[in-house]
LUMDRENLO-971704 format. One record per residue (C-alpha): residue number from 1; residue in three letters; x, y, z. Coordinates in steps of 0.5 Angstrom, whole numbers, plus 500, padded with zeros to 3 digits. Layout:
BEGIN
R     k     r     x     y     z
R   NUM   Ala     X     Y     Z
...
END
This chain:
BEGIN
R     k     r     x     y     z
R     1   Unk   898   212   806
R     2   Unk   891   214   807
R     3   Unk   886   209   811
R     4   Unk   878   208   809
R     5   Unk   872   206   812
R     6   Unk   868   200   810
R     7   Unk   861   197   812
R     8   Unk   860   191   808
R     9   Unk   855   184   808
R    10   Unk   858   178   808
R    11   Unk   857   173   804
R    12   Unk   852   170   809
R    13   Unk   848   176   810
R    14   Unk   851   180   816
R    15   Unk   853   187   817
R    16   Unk   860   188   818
R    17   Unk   861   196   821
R    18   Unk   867   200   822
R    19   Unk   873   196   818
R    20   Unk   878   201   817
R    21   Unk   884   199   812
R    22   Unk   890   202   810
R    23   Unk   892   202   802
R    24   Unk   895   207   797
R    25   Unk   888   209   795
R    26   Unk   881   205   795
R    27   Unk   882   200   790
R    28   Unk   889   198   794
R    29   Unk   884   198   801
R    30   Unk   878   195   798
R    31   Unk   882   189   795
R    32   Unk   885   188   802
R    33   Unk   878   188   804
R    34   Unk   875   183   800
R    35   Unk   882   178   801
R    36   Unk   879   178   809
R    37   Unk   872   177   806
R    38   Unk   871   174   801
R    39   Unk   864   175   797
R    40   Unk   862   181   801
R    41   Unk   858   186   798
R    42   Unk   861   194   800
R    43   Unk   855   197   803
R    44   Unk   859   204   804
R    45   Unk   866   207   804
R    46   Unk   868   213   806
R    47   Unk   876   217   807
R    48   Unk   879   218   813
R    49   Unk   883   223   814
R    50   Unk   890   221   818
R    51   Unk   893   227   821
R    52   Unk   899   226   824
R    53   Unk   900   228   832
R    54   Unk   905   233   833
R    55   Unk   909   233   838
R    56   Unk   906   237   845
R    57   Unk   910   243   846
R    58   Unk   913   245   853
R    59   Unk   912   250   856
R    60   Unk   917   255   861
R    61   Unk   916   252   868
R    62   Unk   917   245   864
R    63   Unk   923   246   862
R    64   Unk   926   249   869
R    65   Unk   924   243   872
R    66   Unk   928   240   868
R    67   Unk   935   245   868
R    68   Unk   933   245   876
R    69   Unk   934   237   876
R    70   Unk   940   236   873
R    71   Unk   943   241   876
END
């Protein structure tokens, strides 16, 4: 799922920043958009890429720690 980034004007006037949803693409997030803010006008919208952390390698001293450890 990719994740989006909304700025919106509610119904009322105010500028809503920073709203980041998730959907299967940006139709999906804008209609997960407008059930939270029913009315609103979309004033930008913007891709966000999600990358996955991978997972922190260790290195030699780390893993003779652990051997001297269980030892």
């Amino acid at each position: 799922m990719q994740k989006y980034d909304f700025t919106v004007k509610t119904r009322n006037g105010h500028l809503v920043e920073n709203i980041r949803i998730f959907g299967k693409d940006q139709a999906d997030a804008e209609r997960k958009l407008r059930q939270m803010y029913l009315n609103c006008e979309i004033v930008h919208s913007q891709t966000i890429v999600v990358e996955k952390e991978l997972p922190q390698s260790a290195d030699i001293e780390d893993v003779l720690t652990l051997i001297v450890k269980h030892s």
